[in-house]
Every structure is written in C-alpha cells, then in structure tokens.
C-alpha positions as CSV (number, residue, x, y, z in Angstrom):
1,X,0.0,0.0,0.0
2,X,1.5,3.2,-1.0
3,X,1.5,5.9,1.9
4,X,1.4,9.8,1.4
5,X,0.6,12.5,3.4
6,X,0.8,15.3,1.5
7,X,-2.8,16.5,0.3
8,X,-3.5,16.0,4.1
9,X,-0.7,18.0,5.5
10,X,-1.9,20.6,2.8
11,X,1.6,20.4,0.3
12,X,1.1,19.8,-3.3
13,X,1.6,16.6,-4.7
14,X,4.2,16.3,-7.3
15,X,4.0,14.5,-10.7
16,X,6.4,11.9,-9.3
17,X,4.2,11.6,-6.5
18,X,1.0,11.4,-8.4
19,X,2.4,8.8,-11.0
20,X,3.3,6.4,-8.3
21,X,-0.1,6.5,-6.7
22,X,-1.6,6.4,-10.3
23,X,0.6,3.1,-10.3
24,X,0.8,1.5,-7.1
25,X,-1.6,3.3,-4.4
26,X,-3.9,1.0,-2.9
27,X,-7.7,2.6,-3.9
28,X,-9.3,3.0,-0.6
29,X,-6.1,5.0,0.1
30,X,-6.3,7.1,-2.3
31,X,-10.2,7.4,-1.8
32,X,-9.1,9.0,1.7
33,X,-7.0,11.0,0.5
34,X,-9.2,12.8,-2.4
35,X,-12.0,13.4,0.5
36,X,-9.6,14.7,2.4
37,X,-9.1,17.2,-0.6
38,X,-12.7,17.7,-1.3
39,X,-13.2,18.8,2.4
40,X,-11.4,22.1,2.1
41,X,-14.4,22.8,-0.4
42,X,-17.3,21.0,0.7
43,X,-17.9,19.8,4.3
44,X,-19.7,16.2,4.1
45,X,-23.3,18.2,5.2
46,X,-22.7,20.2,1.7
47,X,-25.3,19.1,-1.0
48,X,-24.6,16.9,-4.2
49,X,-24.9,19.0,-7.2
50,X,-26.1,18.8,-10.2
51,X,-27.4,20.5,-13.6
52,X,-30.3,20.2,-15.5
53,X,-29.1,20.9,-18.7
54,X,-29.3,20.1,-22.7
55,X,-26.6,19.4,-25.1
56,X,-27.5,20.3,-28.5
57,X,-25.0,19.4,-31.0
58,X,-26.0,21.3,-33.7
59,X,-23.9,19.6,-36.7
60,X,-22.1,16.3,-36.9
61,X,-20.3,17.3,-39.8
62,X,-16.8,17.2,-39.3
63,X,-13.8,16.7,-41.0
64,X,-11.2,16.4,-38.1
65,X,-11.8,12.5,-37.8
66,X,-11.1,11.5,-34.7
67,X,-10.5,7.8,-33.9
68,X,-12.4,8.0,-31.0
69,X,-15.3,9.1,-32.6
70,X,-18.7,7.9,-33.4
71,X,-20.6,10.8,-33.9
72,X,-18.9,12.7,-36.9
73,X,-19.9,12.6,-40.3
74,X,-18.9,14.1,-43.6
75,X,-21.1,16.5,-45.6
76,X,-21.8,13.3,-48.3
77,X,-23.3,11.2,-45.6
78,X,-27.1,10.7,-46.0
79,X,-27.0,11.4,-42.5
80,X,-25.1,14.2,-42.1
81,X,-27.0,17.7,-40.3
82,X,-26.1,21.2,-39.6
83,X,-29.2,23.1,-37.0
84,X,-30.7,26.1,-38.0
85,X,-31.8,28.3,-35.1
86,X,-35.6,27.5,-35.8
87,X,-34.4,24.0,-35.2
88,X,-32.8,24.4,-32.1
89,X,-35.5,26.8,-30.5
90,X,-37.8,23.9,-29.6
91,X,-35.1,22.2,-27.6
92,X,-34.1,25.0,-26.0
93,X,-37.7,25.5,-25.1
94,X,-38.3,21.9,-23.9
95,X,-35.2,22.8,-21.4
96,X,-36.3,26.1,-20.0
97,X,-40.0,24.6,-19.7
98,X,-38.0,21.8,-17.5
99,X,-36.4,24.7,-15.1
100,X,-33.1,24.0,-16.8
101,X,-30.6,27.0,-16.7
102,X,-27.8,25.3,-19.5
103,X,-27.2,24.8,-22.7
104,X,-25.1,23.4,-24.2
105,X,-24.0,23.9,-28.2
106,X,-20.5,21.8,-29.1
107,X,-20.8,20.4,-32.9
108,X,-18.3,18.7,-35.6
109,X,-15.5,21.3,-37.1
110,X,-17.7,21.9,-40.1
111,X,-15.9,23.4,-42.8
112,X,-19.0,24.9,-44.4
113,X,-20.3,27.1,-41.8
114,X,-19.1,30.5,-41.6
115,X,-18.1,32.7,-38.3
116,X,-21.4,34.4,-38.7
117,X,-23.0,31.1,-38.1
118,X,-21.2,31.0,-34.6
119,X,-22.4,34.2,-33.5
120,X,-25.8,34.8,-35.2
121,X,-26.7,31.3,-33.4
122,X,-26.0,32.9,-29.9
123,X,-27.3,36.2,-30.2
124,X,-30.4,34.7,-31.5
125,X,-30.9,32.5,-28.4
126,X,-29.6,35.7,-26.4
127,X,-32.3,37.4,-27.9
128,X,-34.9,34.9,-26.7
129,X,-33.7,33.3,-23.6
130,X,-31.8,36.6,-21.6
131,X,-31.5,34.3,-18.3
132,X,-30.1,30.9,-20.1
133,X,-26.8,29.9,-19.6
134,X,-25.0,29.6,-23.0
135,X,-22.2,27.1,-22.8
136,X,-20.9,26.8,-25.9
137,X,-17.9,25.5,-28.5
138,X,-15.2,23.6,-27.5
139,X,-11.6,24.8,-27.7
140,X,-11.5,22.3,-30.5
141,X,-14.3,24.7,-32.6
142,X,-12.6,27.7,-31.3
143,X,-9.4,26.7,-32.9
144,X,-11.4,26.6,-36.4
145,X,-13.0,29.5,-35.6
146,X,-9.7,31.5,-35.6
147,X,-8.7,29.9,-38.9
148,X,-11.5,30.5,-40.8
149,X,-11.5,34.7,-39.7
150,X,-7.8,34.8,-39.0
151,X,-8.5,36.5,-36.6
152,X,-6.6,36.8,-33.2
153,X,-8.0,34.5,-30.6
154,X,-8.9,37.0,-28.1
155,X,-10.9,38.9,-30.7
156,X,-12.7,35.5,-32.0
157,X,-13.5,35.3,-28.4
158,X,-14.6,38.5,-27.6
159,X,-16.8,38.6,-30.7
160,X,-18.7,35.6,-29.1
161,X,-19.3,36.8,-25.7
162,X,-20.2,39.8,-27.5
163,X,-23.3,38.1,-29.0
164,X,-24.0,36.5,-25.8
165,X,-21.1,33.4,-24.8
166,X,-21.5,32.6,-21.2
167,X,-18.8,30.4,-21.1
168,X,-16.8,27.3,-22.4
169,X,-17.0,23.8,-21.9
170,X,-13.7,21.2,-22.4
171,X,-14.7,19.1,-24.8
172,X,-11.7,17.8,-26.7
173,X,-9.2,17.7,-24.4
174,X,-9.2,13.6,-24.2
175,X,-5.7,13.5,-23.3
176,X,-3.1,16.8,-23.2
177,X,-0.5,14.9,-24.6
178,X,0.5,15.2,-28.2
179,X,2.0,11.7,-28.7
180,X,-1.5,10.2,-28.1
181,X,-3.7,12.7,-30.0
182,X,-1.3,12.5,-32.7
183,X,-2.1,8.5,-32.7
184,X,-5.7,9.3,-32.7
185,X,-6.9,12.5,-33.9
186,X,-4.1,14.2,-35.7
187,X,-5.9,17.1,-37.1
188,X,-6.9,18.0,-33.9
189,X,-5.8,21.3,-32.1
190,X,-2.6,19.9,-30.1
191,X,-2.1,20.7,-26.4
192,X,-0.5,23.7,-26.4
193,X,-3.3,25.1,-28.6
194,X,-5.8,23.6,-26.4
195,X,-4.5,25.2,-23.4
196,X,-3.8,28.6,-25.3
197,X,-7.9,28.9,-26.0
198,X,-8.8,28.5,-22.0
199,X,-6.0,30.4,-20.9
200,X,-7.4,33.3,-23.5
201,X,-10.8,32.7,-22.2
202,X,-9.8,32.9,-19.2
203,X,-8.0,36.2,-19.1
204,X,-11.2,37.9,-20.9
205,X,-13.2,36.8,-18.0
206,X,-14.7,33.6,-19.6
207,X,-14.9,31.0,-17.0
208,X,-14.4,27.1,-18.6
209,X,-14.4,23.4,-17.5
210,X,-11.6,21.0,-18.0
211,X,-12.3,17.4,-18.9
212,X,-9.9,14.3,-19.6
213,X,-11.3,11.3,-21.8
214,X,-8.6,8.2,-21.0
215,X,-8.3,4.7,-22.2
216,X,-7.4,4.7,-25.3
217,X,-3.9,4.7,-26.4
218,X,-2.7,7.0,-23.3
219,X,-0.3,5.4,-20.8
220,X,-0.1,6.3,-16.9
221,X,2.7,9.4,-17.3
222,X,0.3,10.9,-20.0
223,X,-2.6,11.1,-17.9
224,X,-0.5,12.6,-14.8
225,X,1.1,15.3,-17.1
226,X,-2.6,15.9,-18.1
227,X,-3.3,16.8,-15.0
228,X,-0.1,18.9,-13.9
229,X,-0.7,20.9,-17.0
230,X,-4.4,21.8,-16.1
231,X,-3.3,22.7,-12.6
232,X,-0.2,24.8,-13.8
233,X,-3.2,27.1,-15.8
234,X,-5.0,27.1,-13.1
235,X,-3.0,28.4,-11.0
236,X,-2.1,31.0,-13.1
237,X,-5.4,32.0,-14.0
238,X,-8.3,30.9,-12.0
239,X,-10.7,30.3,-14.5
240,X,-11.9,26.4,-14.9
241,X,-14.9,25.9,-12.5
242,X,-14.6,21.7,-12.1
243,X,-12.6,19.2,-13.5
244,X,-14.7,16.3,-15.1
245,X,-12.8,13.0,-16.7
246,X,-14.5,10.0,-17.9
247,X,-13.4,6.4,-19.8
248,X,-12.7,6.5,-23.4
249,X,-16.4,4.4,-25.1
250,X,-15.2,2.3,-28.1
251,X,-18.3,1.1,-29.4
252,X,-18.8,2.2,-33.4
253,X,-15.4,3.9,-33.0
254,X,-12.4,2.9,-35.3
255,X,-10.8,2.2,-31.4
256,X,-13.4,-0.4,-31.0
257,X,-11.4,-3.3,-31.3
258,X,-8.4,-1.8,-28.4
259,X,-7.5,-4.9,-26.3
260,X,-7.7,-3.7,-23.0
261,X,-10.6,-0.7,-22.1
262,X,-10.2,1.3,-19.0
263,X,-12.2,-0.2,-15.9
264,X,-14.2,1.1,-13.3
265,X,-11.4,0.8,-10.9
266,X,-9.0,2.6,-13.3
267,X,-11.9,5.3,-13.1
268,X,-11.8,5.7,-9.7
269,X,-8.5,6.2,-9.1
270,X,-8.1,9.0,-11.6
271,X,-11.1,10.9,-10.4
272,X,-9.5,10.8,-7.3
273,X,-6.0,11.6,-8.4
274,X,-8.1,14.3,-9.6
275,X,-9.0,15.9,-6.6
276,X,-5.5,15.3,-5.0
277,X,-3.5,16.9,-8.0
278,X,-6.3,19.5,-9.0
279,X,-6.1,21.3,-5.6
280,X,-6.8,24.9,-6.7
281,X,-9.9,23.4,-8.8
282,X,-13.3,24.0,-6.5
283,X,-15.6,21.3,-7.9
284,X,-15.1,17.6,-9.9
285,X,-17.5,15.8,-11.6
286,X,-18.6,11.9,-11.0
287,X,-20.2,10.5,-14.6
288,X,-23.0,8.7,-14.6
289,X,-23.5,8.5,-18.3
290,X,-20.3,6.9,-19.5
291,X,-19.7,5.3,-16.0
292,X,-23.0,4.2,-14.9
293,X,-25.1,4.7,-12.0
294,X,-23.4,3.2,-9.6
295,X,-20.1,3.8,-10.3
296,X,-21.2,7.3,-10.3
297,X,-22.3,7.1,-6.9
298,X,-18.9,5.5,-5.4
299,X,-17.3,8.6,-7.3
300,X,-18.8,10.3,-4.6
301,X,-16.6,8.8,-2.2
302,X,-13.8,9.0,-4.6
303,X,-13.6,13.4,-4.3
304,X,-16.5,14.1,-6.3
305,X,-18.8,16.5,-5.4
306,X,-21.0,16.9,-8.3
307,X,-22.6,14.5,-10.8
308,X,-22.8,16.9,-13.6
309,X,-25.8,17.5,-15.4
310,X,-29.7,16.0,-16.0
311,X,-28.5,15.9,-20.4
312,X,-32.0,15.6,-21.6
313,X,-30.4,15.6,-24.7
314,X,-26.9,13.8,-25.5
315,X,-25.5,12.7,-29.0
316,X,-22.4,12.1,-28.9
317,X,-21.4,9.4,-25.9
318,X,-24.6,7.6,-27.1
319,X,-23.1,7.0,-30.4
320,X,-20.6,5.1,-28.9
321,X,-23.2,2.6,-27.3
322,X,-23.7,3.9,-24.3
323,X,-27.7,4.0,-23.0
324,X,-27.9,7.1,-21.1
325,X,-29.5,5.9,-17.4
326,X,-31.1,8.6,-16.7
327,X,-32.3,11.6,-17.7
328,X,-35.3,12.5,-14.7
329,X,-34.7,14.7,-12.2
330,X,-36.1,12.2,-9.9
331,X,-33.7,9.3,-10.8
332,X,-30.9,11.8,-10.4
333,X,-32.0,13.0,-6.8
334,X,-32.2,9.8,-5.7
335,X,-29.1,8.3,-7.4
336,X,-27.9,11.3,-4.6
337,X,-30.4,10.3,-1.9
338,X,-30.1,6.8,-1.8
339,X,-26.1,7.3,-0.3
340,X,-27.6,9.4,2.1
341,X,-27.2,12.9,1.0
342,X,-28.8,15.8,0.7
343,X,-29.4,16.8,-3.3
344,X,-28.9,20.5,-5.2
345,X,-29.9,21.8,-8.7
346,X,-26.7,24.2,-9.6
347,X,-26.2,26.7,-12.3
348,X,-23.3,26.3,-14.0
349,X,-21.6,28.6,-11.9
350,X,-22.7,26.4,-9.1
351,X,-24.7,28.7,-7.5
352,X,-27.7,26.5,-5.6
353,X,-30.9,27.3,-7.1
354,X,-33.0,24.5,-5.5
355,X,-32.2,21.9,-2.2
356,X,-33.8,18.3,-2.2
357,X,-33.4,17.3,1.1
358,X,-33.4,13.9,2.6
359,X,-37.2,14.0,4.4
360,X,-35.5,12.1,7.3
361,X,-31.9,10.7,8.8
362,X,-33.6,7.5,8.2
363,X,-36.0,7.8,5.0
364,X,-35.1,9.5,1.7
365,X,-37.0,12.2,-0.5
C-alpha cells in the first residue's frame, strides 16, 4: 500500500508523486485522501450538485476524424446535419420549460459554416432566452474558428461573448499529450493550442471546464502530465470551474477493437488523483453517463462533489453505445439520496438554485 501524506498536510503533490499513486496506491487510500481534498471545499453536510441541462450538437459534420469518434460525419453522408436556429428553439424551449438554466452547443468542425453562423446562433438564443446559460464551442471549434476569420484569438473570443457566450465547456481535451492525439486524432488542435484557447478565455473573464477522456492509447505518465498541466493554468489564471474526466467508449469507434478498455477501478482512481492533484480546482465531476449509476455514486466517495448535469439531450457518448440511465430529475436526486445525502440543482456557476433534502436521517425524498 503506498502511503502519502501530503494533500493532508496541505503540500502539493508532485508528478512523481502522483504517478506512483496512479501506479501502485492501494484505492481505498487514495479514496481518503481525495476526500480529504474535497473537504477544504465542501464539508460532508454540503449538498450533491447537479445541472439540468441540454446538449444540442447542432452539426455532426466534421472533417477532423477523430478515432475515437462515433458521432462525426462528412457532408456526403445521407445522414449528415447542420441546426438552423428554428431548429434548435424547440429544444431550447423543452429545457427552459424543464427549469433547466444550460445549454449546451459543441458540434463537428464543419468546414462549411461560416463565423457568422457561430455568433448569429447565440445572439439569437440571447435574444430569446436573456437568463439561459450559454455554454458553448469547445476549444476544438474555437481553434477553427480562428482559422476560418484569421482573426486573433482574443478577438474571435470577444466577438462571441459579444453576441452572448457565457462560457466554455472542455470538450476535446481527451488527453493533453501530443503523442497520443497525434495517434488518434491528428488534425486535432494539439495541447498547447488547447490550453492557449482556455487560458485566452480565461483572461477575458470567460470562465471554462476541464475534462480528460482516457483509455485509449494513453499510458499512466500521460494522464498525470494531463493533470499537472491543467493545474499549472490554473494556478495562473483561475478560471476552470470543475474538473470532469471519464473512460474513453469504443463502441462504433475505429478504437473499437483496443485490447484492453479502461475499468471502473482505473476510473476511480483517476477521479481521485483528480482531486488530490487539482487542488486549486473547486468542484469535480462523478459521470454517470459513460460510467453508470453506480459507479457514479462510489465517485462520490472518490472526491466528487458533483454529478454533472440531468443531459436531456446527449448525441455524442450515445453513439458510442452507451444507454444514457437517466435523464429525470427524480432518478438523479435519488441516485444522490439513496447514499444518504442531501441533493442541489446548480447553475453552472454552481450557485444553488433549489435543495432536495433527505425527508429524514432514516428515510429518503
């Protein structure tokens, strides 16, 4: 069993560190020691958060290819889509009618659509929806954004919280390590370029997410210097709001026949190296859609304070196979209820908008 005091004692794990717990710790241990993280947060009494939220992928026309993928199609493809704004409007109304407060656009890198597309599609749903949390285009569609115009990136960026950006999510992050996206999605913004997008987000006053997909071609050091490199931008900027990583899906993906795919176990232990390494990060994410229910659940013990959001609309991880569980606001407050804790709708700023409460020590709402 590996042994390490540090998170507790309030010094900074190193990458060393972090790489031998990755490798060796023992998973209770490092369970304890990611709650012991979590605490200088959220005390145990805090609620579990969540969001009720949409993701509208508003084209799946793409041409950067990614391995991983299942979602993408090109333009040829009898079943290839780009949204029009009349399109979208009725989901957007569906989630508002639900009391949901985000949405969230991320799409394929479509060559065809111009900048105007970008920002006409926000200022329209500005226009209509003042209150709504817009939560939208992935450093990935930033990147082609600043192509396409040429553009500086602080000026593509400004231009879209201009017409009414709230903020931006971190889709298509997988791993920060160029040796593995250059094995599976090549024309992909690298790392550096990844990074540069939050970090200008950040310093306009943007605030973002940070994700990490794994289990693909990534080995153990890639995922650590994943994390060190999030927490080095973190520090220097403040901006990312939670850290969220899931297990790579390989189902209808050119990675579908990988030999080994990442466990629950293997999960759990990076969610919690997580919350040991990512200790200037406030909130982290347990998944219940790529991870299941229960898995989701133990996450909780794992550092997580926050199971993300309601989706009632997801394309892309469903693509890949998975059957979203659940997408009712009841199954999700008592997914939280049923360990015995108190449940909260969030904003995505995680501001608590509404408390379910356990009825009773010994009974559940």
């Amino acid at each position: 069993m590996a042994t390490l005091s540090l998170p507790i004692s309030h010094q900074r794990i190193t990458p060393d560190e972090a790489l031998n717990l990755l490798l060796h710790g023992d998973l209770l241990e490092l369970g304890l020691m990611a709650e012991a993280v979590k605490a200088r947060y959220h005390q145990p009494t805090d609620p579990v958060t969540f969001v009720i939220d949409r993701n509208v992928n508003y084209t799946n026309i793409c041409n950067v290819d990614c391995m991983f993928c299942a979602f993408y199609r090109h333009k040829e493809d009898e079943d290839a889509y780009t949204l029009t704004y009349q399109q979208i409007k009725p989901k957007i109304q569906e989630l508002v009618d639900y009391n949901g407060t985000q949405l969230l656009l991320q799409g394929g890198v479509n060559p065809d659509l111009p900048f105007e597309y970008y920002t006409d599609l926000i200022r329209d749903i500005r226009r209509d929806y003042p209150d709504l949390t817009i939560h939208a285009f992935s450093p990935t569609e930033i990147d082609f954004m600043v192509k396409l115009t040429g553009w500086p990136l602080k000026t593509v960026l400004e231009k879209l919280v201009e017409a009414g950006l709230s903020s931006i999510p971190g889709g298509g992050a997988e791993v920060l390590d160029d040796w593995v996206r250059m094995k599976v999605s090549p024309k992909k913004v690298d790392a550096i370029g990844w990074l540069d997008v939050m970090e200008a987000a950040h310093e306009i006053g943007l605030k973002t997410t940070a994700t990490m997909m794994f289990g693909m071609v990534d080995r153990p050091e890639h995922i650590i210097s994943h994390l060190f490199k999030v927490r080095d931008l973190q520090d220097r900027t403040g901006g990312f709001t939670a850290f969220i990583p899931w297990t790579f899906q390989p189902m209808n993906t050119k990675l579908e026949k990988l030999p080994k795919k990442a466990t629950g176990v293997d999960y759990l232990k990076v969610l919690a190296l997580g919350r040991i390494v990512l200790d200037n990060i406030p909130n982290i994410q347990s998944s219940w859609i790529t991870q299941g229910l229960k898995v989701c659940q133990t996450g909780l013990y794992f550092g997580a304070n926050d199971i993300g959001g309601l989706l009632m609309e997801e394309n892309v991880v469903t693509q890949a196979g998975v059957q979203a569980e659940t997408q009712k606001l009841e199954t999700m407050v008592n997914l939280i209820h049923n360990i015995g804790r108190d449940a909260a709708q969030r904003d995505t700023a995680y501001n608590i908008l509404k408390c379910y409460p356990l009825l009773s020590k010994g009974g559940r709402g």
